[in-house]
C-alpha positions as CSV (number, residue, x, y, z in Angstrom):
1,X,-69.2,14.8,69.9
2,X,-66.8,16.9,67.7
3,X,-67.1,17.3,64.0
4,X,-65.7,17.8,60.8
5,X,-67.0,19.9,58.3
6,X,-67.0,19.5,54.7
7,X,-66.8,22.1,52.3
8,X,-70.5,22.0,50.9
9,X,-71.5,22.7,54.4
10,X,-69.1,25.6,55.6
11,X,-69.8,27.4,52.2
12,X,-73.9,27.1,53.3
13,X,-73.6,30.2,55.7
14,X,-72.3,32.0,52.5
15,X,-75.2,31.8,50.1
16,X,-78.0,34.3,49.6
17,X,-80.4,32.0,50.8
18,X,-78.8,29.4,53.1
19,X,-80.6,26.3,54.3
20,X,-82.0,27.1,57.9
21,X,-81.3,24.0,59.7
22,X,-77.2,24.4,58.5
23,X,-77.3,27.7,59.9
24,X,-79.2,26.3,63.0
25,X,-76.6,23.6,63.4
26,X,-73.7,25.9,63.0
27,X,-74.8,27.7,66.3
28,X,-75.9,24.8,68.1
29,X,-72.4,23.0,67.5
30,X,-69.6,26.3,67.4
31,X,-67.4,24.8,69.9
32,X,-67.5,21.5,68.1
33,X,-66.6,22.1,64.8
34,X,-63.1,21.6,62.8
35,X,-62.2,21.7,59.8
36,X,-59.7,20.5,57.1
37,X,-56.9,21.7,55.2
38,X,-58.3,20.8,52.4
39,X,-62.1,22.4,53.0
40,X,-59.7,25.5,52.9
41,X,-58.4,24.8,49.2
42,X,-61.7,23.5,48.5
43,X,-63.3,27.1,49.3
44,X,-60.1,29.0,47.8
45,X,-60.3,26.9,45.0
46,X,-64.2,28.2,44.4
47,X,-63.6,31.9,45.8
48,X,-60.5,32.4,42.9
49,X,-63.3,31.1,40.5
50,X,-65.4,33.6,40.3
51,X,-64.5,37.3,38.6
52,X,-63.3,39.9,40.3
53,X,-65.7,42.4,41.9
54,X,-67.4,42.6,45.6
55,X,-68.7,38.9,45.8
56,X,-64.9,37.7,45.5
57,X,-63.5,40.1,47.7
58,X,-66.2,39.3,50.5
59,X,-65.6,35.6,50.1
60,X,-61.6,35.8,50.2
61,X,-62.1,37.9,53.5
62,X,-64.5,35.9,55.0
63,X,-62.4,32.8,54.6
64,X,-59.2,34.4,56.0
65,X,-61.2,35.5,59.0
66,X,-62.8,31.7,59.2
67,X,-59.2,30.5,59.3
68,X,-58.1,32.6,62.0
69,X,-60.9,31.9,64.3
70,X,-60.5,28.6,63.8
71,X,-57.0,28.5,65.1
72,X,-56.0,24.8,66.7
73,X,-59.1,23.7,64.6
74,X,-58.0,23.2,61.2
75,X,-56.4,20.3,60.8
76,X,-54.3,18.6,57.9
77,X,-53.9,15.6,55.9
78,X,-50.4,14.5,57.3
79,X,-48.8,11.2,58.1
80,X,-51.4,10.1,60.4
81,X,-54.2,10.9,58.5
82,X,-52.1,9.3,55.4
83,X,-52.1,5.7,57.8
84,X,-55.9,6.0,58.4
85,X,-56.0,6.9,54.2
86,X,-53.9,3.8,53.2
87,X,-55.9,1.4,55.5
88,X,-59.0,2.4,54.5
89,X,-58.0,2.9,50.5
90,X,-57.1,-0.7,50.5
91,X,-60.3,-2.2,52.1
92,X,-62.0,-0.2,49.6
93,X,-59.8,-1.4,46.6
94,X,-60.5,-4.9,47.4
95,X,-64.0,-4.0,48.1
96,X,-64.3,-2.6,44.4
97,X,-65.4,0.9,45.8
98,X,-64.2,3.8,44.5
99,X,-64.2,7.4,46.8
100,X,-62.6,10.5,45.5
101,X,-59.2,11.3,46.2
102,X,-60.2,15.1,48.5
103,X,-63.4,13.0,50.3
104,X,-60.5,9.8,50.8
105,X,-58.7,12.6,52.4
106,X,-61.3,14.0,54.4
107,X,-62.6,10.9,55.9
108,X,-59.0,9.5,56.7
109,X,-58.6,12.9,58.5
110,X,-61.8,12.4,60.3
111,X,-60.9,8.4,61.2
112,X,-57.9,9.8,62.6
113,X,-59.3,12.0,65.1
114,X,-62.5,10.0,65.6
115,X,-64.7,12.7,64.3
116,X,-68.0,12.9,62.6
117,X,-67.9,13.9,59.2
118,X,-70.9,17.1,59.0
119,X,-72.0,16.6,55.2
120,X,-74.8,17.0,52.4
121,X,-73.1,14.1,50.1
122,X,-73.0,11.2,52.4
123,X,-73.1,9.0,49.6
124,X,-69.5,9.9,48.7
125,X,-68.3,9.4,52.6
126,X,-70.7,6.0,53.3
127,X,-68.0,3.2,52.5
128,X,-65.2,4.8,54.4
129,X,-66.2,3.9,58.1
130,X,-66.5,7.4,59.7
131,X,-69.7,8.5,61.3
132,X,-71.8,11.1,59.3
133,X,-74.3,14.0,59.7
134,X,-76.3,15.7,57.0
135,X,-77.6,19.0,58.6
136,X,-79.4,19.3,55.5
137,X,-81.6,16.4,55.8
């Protein structure tokens, strides 16, 4: 099985504290993992939040290595992905459910490649069809 990481999950590792079992799941599942184009402005998006100093500086380093060994892995909302997005954002629309425009993305991206979706806010992936993992739970 082959996965795809949400932000909230590949920012875990990061923390002072990070939750065991994501850190456990990380090393059970390496050669499984991808990740999304927009998990990496997701995490640039937080890193250029914070002030300048060593924590920033770590964290902008530490995503430009995650990017590089993650070469072939990273993969983008494109025209596929934007079929997957338009199917699915129409059953939902009829449906009267609404899913935020970057987690829309995500899942379409995930539909597309037939991947599990490796997050701690299922409720926001639930309606869209793909397959999901919490490592926190």
């Amino acid at each position: 099985m082959s996965f795809l990481v949400d932000t909230n999950v590949f920012s875990e590792p990061t923390k002072i504290r990070p939750a065991a079992a994501v850190v456990e799941w990380f090393r059970e599942h390496e050669r499984d993992i991808n990740f999304s184009t927009i998990t990496i402005g997701e995490l640039r998006r937080g890193i250029e939040s914070l002030p300048t100093g060593r924590r920033k500086s770590s964290l902008q380093e530490c995503l430009q290595n995650l990017c590089h060994c993650m070469k072939g892995r990273v993969l983008s909302y494109n025209t596929g992905a934007a079929h997957f997005w338009g199917q699915m954002k129409a059953k939902c629309d009829a449906d009267g459910i609404v899913i935020p425009s970057l987690d829309s993305q995500t899942a379409a991206i995930a539909l597309r490649h037939g991947l599990t979706i490796v997050t701690r806010n299922t409720s926001d992936f639930k309606n869209t069809g793909v397959n999901l993992l919490n490592p926190f739970a």
